[in-house]
C-alpha positions as a Python dict, from the first residue, in 0.01 Angstrom:
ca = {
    (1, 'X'): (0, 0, 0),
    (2, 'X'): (90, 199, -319),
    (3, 'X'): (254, 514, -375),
    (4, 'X'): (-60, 728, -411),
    (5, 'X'): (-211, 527, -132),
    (6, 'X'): (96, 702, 109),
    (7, 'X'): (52, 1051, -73),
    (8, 'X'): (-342, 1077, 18),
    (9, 'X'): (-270, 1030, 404),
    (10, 'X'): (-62, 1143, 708),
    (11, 'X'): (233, 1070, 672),
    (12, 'X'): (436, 828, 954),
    (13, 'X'): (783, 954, 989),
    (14, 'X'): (1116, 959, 1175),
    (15, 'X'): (1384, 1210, 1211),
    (16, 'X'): (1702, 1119, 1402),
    (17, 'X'): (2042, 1236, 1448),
    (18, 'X'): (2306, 895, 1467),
    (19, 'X'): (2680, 821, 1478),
    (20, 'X'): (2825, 670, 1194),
    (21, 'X'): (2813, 373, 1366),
    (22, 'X'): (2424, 385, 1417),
    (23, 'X'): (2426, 502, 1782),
    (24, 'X'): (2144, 735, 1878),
    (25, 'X'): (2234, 784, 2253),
    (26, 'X'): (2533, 728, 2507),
    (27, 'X'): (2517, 430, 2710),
    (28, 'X'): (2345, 640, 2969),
    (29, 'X'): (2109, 794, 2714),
    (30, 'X'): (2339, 1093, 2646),
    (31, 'X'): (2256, 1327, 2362),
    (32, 'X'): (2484, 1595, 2415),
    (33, 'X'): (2715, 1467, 2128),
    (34, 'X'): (2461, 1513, 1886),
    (35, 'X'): (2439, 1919, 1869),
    (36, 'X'): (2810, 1914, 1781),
    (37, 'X'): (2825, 2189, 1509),
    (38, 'X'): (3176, 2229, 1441),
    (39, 'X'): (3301, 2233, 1095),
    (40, 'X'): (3455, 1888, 983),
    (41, 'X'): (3374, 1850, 636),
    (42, 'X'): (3671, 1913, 371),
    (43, 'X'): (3645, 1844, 0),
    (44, 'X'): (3267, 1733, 14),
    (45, 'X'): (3013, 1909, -205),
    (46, 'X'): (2770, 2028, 0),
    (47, 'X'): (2406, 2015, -40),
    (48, 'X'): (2260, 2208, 216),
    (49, 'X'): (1944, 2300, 23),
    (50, 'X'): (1866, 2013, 30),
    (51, 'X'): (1915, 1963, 467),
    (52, 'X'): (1617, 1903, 623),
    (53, 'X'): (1622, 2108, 953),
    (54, 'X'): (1388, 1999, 1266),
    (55, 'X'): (1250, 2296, 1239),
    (56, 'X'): (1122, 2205, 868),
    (57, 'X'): (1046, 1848, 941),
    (58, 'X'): (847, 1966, 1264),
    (59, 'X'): (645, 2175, 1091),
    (60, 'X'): (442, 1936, 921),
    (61, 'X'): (414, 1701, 1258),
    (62, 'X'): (76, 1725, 1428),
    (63, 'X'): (187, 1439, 1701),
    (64, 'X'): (504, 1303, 1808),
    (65, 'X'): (455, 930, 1919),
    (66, 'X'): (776, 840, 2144),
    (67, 'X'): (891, 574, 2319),
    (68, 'X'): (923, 556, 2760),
    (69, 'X'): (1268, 565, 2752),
    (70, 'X'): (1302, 899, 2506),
    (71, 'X'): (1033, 1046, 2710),
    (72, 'X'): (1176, 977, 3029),
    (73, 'X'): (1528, 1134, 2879),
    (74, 'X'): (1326, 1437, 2748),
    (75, 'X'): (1146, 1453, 3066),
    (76, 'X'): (1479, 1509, 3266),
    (77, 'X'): (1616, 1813, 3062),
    (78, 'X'): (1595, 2161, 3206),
    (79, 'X'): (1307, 2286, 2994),
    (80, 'X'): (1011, 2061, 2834),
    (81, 'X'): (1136, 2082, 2448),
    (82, 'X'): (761, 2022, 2273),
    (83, 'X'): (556, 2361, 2381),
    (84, 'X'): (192, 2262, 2307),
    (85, 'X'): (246, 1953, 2057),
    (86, 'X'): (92, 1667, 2158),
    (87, 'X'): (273, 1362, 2226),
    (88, 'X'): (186, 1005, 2291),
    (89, 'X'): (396, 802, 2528),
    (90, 'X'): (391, 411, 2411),
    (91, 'X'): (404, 273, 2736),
    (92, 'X'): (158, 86, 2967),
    (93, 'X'): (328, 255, 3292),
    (94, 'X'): (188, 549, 3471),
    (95, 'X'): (364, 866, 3341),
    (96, 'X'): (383, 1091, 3620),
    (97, 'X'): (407, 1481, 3640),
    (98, 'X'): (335, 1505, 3266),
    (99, 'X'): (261, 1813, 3105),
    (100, 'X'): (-118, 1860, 2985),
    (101, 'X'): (-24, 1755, 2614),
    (102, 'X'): (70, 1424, 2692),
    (103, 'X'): (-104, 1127, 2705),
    (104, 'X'): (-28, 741, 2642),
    (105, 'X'): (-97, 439, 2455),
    (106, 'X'): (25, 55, 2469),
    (107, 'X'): (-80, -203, 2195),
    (108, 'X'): (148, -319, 1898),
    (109, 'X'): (274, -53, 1623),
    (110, 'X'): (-63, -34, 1438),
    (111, 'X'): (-224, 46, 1761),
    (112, 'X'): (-9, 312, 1899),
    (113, 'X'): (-24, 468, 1530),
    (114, 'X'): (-435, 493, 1567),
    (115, 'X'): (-398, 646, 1852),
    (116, 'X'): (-165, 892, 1749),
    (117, 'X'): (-352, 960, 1465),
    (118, 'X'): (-660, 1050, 1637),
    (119, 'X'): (-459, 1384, 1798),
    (120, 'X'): (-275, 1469, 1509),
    (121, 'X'): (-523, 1691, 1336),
    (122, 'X'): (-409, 1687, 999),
    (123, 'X'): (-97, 1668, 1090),
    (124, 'X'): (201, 1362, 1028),
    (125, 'X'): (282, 1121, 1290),
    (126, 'X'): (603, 1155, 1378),
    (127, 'X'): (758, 851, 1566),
    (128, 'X'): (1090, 907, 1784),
    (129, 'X'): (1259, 638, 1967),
    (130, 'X'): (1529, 352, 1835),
    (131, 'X'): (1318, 56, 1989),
    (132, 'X'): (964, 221, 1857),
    (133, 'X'): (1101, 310, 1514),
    (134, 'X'): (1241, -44, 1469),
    (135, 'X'): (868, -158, 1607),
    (136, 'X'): (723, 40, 1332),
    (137, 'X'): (927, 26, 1071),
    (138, 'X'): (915, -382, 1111),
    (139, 'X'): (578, -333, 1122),
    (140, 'X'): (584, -199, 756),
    (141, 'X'): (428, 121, 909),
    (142, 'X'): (692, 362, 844),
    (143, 'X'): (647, 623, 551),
    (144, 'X'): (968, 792, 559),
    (145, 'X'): (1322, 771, 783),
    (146, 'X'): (1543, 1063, 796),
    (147, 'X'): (1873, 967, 955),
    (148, 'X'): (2137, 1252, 994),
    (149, 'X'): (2489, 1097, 1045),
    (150, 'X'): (2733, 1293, 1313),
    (151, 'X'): (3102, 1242, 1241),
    (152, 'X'): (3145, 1089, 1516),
    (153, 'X'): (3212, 707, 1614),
    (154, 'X'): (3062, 605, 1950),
    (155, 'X'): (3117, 281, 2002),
    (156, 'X'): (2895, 209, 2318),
    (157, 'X'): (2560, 327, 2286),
    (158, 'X'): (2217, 286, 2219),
    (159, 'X'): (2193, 173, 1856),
    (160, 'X'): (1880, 290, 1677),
    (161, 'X'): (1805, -65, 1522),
    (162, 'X'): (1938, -245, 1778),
    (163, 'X'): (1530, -384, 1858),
    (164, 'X'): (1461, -483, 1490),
    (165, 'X'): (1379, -848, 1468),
    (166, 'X'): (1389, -890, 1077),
    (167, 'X'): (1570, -715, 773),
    (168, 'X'): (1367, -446, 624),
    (169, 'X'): (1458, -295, 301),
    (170, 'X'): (1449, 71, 196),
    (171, 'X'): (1457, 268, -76),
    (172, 'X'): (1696, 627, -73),
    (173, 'X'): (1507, 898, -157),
    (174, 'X'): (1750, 1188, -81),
    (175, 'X'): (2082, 1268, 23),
    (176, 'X'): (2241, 1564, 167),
    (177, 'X'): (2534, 1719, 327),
    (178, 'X'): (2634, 2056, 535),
    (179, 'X'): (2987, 2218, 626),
    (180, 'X'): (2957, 2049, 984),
    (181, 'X'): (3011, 1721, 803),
    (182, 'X'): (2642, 1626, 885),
    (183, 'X'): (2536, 1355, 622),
    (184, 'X'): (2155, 1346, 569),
    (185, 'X'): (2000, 1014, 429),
    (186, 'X'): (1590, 992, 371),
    (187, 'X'): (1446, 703, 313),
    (188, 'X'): (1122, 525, 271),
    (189, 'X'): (1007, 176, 224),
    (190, 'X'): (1073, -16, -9),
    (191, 'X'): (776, -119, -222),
    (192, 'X'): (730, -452, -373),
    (193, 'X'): (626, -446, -772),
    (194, 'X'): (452, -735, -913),
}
């Protein structure tokens, strides 16, 4: 697929927060870590212009497709995060006590994309979930990864490509920085020139 083949479509994208050393949860799926906001960066231009909130990369979304276990962890906070957004839950178990905006899908990545797709509106795909990302990013499926490193060091966790079967090259597309020592990489595939 070729650059202006990606600009003329929905887009398929990611947007996770990580530790430096590429965790995206606890060991027991905790995310509290990530909201840290305390200022830790000395010395380091900052780009923050340049920071892509959730709030901006959300509003382009029309879908999120997520994996069982990030909907299951979502599922167990106080207050259902997505309002009215539709989501897609890849998973061939029963989801139970749901909200009305949610619905699921099973298949392999190109699959669970067309299905997404079809309740997106004109809206991007966006695809949250270590094990699905790796699914669709191995799958060559994956427009654009934004990965915002905490400073922070887990060491046990949940790594976010920790299901990827094969090495995938990408290509940087951005880089920026914030006084909380947040350091935000974007990235897309790379594509092969003849």
């Amino acid at each position: 697929m070729t650059a202006a083949d990606r600009s003329n479509r929905r887009r398929v994208r990611a947007y996770l927060g990580m530790s430096l050393d590429g965790c995206i949860a606890g060991p027991e799926d905790e995310l509290d870590w990530l909201g840290s906001s305390r200022p830790r960066a000395t010395g380091v231009p900052r780009t923050e212009d340049d920071f892509t909130t959730y709030d901006d990369f959300i509003r382009d979304v029309g879908v999120i497709l997520m994996g069982r276990r990030t909907f299951d962890t979502v599922a167990g906070f106080d207050e259902w995060p997505y309002g009215q957004m539709p989501i897609v839950v890849a998973t061939s178990r029963v989801v139970d006590d749901a909200p009305g905006t949610v619905s699921t899908a099973s298949g392999p990545p190109q699959q669970l994309l067309e299905h997404a797709l079809a309740r997106a509106d004109d809206g991007d795909v966006y695809v949250d979930g270590g094990q699905l990302v790796s699914y669709v990013l191995e799958a060559g499926l994956l427009d654009e990864l934004t990965t915002t490193i905490v400073p922070t060091v887990r060491g046990p966790g949940i790594g976010l490509f920790q299901a990827l079967g094969r090495p995938v090259d990408l290509e940087l597309t951005r880089v920026a920085t914030n006084q909380a020592g947040l350091v935000q990489l974007t990235w897309e595939l790379s594509v092969e020139t003849d």
